[in-house]
PyMOL Python script that loads the backbone (N, CA, C, O; Angstrom):
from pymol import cmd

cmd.read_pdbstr("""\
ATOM      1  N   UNK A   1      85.037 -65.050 -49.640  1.00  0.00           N
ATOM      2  CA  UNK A   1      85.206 -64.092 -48.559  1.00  0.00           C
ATOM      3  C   UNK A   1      83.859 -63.900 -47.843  1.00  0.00           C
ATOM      4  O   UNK A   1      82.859 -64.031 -48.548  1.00  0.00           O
ATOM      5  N   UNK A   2      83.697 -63.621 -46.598  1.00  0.00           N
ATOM      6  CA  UNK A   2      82.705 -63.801 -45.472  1.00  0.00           C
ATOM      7  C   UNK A   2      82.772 -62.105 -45.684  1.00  0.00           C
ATOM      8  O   UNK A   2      83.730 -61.389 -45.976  1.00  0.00           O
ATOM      9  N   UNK A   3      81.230 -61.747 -45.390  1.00  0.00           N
ATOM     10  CA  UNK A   3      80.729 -60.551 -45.426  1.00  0.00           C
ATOM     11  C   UNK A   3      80.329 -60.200 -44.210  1.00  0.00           C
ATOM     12  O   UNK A   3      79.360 -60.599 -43.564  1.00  0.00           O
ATOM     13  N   UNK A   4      81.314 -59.265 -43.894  1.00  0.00           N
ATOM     14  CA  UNK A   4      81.059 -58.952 -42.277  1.00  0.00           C
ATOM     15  C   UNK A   4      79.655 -58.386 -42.151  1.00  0.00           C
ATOM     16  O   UNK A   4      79.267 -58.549 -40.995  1.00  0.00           O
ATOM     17  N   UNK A   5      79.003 -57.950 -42.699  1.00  0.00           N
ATOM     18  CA  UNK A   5      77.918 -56.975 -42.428  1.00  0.00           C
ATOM     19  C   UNK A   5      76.346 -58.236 -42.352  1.00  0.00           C
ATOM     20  O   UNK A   5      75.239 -57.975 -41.882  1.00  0.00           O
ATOM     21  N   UNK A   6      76.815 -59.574 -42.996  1.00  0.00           N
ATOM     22  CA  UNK A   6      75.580 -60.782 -43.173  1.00  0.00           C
ATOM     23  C   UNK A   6      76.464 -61.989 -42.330  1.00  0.00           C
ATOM     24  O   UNK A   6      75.931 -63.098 -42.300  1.00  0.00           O
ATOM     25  N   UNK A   7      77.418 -61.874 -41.836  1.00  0.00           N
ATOM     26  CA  UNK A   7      78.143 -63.131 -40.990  1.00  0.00           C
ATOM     27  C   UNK A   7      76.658 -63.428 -39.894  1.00  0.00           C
ATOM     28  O   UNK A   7      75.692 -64.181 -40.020  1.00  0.00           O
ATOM     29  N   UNK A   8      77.098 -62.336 -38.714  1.00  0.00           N
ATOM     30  CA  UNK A   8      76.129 -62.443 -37.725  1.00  0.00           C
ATOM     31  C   UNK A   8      74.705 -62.361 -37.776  1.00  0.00           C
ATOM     32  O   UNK A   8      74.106 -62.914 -36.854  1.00  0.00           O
ATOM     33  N   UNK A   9      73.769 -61.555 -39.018  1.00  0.00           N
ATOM     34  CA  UNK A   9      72.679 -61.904 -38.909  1.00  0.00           C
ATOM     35  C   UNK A   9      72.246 -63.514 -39.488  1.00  0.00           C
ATOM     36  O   UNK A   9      71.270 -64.135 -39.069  1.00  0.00           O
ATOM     37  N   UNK A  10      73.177 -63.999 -40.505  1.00  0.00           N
ATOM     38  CA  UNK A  10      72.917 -64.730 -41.167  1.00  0.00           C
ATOM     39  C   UNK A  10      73.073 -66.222 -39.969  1.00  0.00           C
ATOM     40  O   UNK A  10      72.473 -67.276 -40.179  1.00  0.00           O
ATOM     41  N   UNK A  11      73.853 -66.026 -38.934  1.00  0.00           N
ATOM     42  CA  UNK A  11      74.048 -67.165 -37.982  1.00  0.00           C
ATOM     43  C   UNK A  11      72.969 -67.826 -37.289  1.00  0.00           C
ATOM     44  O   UNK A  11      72.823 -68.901 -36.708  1.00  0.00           O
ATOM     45  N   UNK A  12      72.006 -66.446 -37.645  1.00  0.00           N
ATOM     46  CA  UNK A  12      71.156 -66.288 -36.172  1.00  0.00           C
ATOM     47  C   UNK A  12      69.264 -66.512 -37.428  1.00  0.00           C
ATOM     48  O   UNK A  12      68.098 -66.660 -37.063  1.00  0.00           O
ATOM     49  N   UNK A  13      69.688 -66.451 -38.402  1.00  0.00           N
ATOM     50  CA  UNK A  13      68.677 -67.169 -39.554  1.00  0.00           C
ATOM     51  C   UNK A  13      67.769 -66.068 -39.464  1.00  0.00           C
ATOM     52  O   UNK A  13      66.568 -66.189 -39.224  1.00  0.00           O
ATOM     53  N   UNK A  14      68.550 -64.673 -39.721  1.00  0.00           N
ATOM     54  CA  UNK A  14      67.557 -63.583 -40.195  1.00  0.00           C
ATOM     55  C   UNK A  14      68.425 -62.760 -41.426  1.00  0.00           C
ATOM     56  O   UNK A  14      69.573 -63.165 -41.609  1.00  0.00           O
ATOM     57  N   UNK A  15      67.995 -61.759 -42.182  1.00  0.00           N
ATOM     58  CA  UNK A  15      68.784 -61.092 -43.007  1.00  0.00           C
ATOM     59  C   UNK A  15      69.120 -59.819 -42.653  1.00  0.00           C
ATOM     60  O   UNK A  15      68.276 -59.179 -42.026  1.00  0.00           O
ATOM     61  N   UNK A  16      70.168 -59.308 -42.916  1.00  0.00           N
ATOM     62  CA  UNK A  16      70.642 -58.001 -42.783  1.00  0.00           C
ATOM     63  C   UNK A  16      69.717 -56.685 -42.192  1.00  0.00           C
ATOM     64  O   UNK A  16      70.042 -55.989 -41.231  1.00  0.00           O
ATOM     65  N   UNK A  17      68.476 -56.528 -43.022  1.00  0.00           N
ATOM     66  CA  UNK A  17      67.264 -55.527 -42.863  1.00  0.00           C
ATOM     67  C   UNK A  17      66.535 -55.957 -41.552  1.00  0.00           C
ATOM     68  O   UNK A  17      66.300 -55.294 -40.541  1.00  0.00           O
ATOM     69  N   UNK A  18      66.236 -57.292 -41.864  1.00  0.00           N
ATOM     70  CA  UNK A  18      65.451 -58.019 -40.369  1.00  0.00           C
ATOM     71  C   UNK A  18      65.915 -57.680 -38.975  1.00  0.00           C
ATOM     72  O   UNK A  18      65.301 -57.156 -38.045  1.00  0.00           O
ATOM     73  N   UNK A  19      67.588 -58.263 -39.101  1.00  0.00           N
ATOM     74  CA  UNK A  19      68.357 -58.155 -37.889  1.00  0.00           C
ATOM     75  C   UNK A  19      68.274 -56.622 -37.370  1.00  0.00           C
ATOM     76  O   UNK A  19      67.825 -56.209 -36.301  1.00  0.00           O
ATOM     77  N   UNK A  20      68.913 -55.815 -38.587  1.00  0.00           N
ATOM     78  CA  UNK A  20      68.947 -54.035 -37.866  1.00  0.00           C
ATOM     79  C   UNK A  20      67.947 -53.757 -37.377  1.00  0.00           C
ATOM     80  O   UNK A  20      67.884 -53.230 -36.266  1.00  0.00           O
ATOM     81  N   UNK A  21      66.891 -54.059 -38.126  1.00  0.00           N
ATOM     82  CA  UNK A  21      65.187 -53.514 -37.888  1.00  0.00           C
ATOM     83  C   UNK A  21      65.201 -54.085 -36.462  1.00  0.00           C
ATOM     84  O   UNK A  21      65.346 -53.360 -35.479  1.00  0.00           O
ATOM     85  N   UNK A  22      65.082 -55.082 -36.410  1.00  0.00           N
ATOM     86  CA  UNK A  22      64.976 -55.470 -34.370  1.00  0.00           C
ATOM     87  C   UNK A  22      65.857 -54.969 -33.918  1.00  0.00           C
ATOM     88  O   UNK A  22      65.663 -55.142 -32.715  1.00  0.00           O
ATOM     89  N   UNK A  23      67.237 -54.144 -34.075  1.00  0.00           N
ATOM     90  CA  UNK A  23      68.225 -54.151 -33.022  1.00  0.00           C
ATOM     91  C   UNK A  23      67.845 -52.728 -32.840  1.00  0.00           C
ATOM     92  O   UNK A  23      68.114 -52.301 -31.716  1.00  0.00           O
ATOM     93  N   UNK A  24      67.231 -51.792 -33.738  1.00  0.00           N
ATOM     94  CA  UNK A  24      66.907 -50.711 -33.348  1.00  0.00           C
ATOM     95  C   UNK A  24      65.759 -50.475 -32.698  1.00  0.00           C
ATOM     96  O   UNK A  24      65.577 -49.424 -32.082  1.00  0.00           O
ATOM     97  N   UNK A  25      64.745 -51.569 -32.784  1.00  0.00           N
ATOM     98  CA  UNK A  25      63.486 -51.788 -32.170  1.00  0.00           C
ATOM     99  C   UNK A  25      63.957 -51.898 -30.591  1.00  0.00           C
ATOM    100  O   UNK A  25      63.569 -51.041 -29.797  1.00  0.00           O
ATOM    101  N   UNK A  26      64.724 -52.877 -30.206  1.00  0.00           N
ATOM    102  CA  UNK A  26      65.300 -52.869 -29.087  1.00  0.00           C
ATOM    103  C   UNK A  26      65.968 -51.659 -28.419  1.00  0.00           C
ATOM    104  O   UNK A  26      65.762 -51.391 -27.236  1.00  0.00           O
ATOM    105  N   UNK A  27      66.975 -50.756 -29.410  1.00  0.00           N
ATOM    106  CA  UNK A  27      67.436 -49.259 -28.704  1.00  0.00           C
ATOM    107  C   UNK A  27      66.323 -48.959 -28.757  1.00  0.00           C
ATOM    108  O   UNK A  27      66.067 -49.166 -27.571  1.00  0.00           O
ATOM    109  N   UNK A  28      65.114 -48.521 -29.302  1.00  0.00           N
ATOM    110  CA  UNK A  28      64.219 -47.016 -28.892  1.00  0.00           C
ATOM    111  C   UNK A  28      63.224 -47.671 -27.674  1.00  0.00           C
ATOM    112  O   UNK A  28      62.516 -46.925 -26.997  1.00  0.00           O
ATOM    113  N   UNK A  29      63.246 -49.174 -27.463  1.00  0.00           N
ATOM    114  CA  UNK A  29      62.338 -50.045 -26.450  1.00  0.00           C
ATOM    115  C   UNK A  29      63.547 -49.227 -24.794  1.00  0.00           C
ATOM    116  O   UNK A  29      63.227 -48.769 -23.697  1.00  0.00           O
ATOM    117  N   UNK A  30      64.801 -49.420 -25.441  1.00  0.00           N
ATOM    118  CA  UNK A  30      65.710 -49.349 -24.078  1.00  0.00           C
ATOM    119  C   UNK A  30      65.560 -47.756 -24.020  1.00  0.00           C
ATOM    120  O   UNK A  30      64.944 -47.415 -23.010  1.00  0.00           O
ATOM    121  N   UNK A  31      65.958 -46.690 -24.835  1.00  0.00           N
ATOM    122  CA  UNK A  31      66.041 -45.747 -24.688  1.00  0.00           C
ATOM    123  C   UNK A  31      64.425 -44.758 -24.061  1.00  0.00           C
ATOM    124  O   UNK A  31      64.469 -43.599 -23.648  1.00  0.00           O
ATOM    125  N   UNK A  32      63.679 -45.259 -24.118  1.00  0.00           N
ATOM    126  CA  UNK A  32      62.455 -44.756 -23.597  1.00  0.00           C
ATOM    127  C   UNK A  32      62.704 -45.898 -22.416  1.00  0.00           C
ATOM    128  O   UNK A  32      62.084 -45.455 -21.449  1.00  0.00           O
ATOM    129  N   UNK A  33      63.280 -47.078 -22.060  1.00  0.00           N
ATOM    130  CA  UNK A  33      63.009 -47.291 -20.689  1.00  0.00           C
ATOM    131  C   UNK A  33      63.812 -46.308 -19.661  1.00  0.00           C
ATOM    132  O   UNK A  33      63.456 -45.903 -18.554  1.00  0.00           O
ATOM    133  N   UNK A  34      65.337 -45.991 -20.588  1.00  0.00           N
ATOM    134  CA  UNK A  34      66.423 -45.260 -19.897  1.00  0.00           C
ATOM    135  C   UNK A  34      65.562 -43.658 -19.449  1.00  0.00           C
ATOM    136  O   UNK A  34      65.547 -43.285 -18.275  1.00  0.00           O
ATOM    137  N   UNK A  35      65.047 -43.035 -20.306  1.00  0.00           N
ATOM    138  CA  UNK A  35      63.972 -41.654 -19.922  1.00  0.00           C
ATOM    139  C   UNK A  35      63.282 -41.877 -19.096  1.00  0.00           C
ATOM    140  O   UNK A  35      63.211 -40.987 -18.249  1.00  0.00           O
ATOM    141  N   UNK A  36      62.354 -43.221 -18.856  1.00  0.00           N
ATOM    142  CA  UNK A  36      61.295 -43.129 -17.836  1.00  0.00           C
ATOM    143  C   UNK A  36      62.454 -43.407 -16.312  1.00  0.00           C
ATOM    144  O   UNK A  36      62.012 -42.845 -15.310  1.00  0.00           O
ATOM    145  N   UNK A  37      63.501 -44.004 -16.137  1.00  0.00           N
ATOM    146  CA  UNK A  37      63.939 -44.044 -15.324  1.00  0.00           C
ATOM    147  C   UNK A  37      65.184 -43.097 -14.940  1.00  0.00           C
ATOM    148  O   UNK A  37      66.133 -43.344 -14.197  1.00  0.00           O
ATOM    149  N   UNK A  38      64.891 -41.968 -15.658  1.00  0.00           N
ATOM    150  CA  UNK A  38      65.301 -41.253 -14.875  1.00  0.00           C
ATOM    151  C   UNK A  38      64.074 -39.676 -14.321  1.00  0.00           C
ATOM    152  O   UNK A  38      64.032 -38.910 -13.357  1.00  0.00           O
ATOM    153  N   UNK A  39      63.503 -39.818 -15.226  1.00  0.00           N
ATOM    154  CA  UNK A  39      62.172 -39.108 -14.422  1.00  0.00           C
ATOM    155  C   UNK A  39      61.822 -39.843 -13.445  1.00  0.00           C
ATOM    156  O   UNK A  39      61.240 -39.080 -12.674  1.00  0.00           O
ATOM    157  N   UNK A  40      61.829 -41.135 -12.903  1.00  0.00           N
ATOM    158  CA  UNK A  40      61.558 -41.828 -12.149  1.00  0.00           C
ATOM    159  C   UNK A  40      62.378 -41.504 -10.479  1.00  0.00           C
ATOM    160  O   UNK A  40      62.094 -41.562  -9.282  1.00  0.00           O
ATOM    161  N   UNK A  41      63.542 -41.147 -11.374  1.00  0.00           N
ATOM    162  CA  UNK A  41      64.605 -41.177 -10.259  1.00  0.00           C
ATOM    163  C   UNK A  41      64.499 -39.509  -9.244  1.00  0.00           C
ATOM    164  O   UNK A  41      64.862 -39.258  -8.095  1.00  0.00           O
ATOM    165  N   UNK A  42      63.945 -38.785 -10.136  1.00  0.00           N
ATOM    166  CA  UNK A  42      62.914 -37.479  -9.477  1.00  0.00           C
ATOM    167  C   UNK A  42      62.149 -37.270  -9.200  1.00  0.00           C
ATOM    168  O   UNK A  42      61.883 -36.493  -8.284  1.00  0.00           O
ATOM    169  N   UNK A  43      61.064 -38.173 -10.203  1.00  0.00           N
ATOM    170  CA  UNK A  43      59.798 -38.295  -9.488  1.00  0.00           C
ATOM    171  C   UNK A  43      59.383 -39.472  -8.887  1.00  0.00           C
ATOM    172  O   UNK A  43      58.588 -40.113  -9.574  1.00  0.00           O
ATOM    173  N   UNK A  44      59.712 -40.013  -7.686  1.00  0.00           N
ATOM    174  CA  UNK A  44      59.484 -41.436  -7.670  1.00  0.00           C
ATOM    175  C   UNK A  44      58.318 -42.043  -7.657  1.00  0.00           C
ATOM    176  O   UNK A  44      58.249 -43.266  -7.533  1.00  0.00           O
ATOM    177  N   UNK A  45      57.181 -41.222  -7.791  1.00  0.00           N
ATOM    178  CA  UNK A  45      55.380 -41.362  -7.951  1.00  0.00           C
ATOM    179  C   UNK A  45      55.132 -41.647  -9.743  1.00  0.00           C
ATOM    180  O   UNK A  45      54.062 -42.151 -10.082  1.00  0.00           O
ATOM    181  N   UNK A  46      56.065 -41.331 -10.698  1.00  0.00           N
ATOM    182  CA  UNK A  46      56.069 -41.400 -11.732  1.00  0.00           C
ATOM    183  C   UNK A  46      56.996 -43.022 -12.608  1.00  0.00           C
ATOM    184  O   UNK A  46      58.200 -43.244 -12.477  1.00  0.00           O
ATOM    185  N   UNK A  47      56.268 -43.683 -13.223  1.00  0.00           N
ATOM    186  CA  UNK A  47      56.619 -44.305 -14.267  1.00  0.00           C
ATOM    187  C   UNK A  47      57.282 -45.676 -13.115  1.00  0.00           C
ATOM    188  O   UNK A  47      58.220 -46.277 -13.639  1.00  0.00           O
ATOM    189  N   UNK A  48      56.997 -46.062 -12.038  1.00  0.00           N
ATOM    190  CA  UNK A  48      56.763 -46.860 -11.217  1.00  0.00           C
ATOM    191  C   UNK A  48      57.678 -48.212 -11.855  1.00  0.00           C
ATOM    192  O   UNK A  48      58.873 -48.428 -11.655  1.00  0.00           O
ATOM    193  N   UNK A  49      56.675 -49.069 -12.713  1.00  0.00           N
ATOM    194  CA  UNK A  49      57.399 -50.294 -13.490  1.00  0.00           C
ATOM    195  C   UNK A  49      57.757 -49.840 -14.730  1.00  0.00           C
ATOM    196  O   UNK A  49      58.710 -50.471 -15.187  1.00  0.00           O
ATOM    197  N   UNK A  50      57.263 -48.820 -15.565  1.00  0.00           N
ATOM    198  CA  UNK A  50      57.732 -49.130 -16.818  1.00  0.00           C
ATOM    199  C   UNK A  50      59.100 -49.741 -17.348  1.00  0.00           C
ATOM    200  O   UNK A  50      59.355 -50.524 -18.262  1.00  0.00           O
ATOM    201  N   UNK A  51      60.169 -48.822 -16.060  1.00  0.00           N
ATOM    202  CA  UNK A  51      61.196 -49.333 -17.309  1.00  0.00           C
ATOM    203  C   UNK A  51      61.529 -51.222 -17.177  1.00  0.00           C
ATOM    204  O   UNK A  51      62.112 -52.019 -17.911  1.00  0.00           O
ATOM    205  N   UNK A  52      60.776 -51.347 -15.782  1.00  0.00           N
ATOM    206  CA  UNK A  52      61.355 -52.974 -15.554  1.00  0.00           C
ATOM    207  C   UNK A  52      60.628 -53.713 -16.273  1.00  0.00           C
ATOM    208  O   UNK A  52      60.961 -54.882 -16.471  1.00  0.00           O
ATOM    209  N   UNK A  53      59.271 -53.088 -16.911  1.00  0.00           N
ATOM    210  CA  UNK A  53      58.545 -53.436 -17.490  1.00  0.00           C
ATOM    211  C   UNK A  53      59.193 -54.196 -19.074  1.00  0.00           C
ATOM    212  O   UNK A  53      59.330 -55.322 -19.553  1.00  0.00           O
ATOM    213  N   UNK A  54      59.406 -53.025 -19.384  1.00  0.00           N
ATOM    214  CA  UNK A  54      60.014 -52.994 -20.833  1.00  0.00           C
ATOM    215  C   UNK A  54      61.046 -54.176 -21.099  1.00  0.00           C
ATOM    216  O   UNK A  54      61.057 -55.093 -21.921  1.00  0.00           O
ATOM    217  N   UNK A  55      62.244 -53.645 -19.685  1.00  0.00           N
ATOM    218  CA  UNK A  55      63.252 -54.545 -19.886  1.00  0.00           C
ATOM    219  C   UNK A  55      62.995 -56.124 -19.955  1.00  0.00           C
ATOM    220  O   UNK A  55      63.741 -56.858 -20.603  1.00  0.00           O
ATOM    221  N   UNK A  56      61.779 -56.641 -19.172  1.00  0.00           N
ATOM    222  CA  UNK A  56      61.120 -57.646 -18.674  1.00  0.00           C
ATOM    223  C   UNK A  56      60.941 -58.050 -20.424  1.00  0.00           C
ATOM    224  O   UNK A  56      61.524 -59.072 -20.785  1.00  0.00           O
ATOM    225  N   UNK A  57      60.284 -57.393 -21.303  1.00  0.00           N
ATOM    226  CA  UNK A  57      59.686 -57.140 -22.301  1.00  0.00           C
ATOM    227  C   UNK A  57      60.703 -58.041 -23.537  1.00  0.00           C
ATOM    228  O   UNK A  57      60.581 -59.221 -23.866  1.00  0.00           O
ATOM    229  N   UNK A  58      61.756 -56.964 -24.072  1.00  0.00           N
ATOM    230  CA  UNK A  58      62.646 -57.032 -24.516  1.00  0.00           C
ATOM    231  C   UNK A  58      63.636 -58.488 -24.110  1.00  0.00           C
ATOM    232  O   UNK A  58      64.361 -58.957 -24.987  1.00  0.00           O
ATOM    233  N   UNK A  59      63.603 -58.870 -23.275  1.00  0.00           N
ATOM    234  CA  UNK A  59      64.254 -60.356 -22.645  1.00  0.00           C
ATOM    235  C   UNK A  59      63.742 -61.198 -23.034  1.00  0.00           C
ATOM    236  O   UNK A  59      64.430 -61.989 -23.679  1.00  0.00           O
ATOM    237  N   UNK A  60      62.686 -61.411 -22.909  1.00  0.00           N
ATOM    238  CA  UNK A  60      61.482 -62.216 -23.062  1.00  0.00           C
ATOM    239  C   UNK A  60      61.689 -62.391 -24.547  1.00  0.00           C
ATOM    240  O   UNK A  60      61.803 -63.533 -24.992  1.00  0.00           O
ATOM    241  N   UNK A  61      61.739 -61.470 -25.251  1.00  0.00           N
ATOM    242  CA  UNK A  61      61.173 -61.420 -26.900  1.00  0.00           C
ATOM    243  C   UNK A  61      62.838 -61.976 -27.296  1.00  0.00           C
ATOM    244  O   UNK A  61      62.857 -62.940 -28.062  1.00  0.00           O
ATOM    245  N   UNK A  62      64.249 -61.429 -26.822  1.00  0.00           N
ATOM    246  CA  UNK A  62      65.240 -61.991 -27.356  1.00  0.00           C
ATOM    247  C   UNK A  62      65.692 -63.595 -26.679  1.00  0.00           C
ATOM    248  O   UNK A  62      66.741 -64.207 -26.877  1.00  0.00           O
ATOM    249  N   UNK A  63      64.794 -63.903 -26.035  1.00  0.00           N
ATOM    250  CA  UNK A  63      65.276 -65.391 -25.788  1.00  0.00           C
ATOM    251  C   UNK A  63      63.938 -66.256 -26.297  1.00  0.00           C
ATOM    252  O   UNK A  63      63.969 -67.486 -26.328  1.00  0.00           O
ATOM    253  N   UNK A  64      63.059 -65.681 -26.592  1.00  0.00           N
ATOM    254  CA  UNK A  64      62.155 -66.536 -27.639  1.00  0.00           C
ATOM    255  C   UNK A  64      62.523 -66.566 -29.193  1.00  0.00           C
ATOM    256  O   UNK A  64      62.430 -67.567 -29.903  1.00  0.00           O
ATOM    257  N   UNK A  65      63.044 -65.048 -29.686  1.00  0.00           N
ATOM    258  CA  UNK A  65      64.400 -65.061 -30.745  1.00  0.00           C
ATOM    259  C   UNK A  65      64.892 -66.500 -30.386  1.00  0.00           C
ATOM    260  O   UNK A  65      64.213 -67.455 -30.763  1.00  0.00           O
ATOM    261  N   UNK A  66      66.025 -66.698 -29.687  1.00  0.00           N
ATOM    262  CA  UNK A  66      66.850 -67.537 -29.263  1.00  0.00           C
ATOM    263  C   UNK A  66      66.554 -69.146 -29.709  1.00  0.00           C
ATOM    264  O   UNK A  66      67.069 -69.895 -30.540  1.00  0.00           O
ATOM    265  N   UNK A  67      65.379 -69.296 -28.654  1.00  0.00           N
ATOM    266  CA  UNK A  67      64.613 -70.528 -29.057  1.00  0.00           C
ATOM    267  C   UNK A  67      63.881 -71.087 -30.572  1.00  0.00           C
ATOM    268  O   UNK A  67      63.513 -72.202 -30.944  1.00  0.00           O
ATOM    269  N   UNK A  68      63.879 -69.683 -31.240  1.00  0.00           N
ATOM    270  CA  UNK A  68      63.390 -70.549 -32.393  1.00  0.00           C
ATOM    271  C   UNK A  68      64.298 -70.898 -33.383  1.00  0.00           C
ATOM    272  O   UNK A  68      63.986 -71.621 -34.329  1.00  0.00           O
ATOM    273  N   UNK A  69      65.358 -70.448 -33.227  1.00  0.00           N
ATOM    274  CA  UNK A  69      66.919 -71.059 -34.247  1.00  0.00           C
ATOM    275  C   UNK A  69      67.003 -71.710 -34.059  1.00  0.00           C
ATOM    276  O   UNK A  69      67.920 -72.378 -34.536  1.00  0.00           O
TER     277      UNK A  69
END
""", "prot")
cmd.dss("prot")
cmd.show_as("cartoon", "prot")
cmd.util.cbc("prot")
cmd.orient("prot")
């Protein structure tokens, strides 16, 4: 029987702890981009690139993920 909880990290040639640990690294990367853009969206003198920054960030790092499987 296939273990739903190690199917998908195990596809992707990381383990269970590894995989969560980055996927939450990624929410608190998105969730502080989602805050700066909306202070952004009031202050428009405030937080300028960050969040495209980040997102720029986070892309980058999951398609170099990508490439090394």
């Amino acid at each position: 029987m296939t273990n739903i909880f190690t199917k998908h990290p195990d596809s992707v040639g990381e383990s269970y702890l590894i995989h969560g640990a980055k996927a939450v690294g990624y929410s608190v990367q998105m969730l502080f981009a989602s805050i700066c853009c909306i202070v952004h969206a009031v202050f428009p003198f405030v937080f300028q690139s960050t969040a495209s920054n980040i997102a720029r960030k986070v892309c980058m790092d999951v398609d170099q993920r990508l490439k090394q499987r």
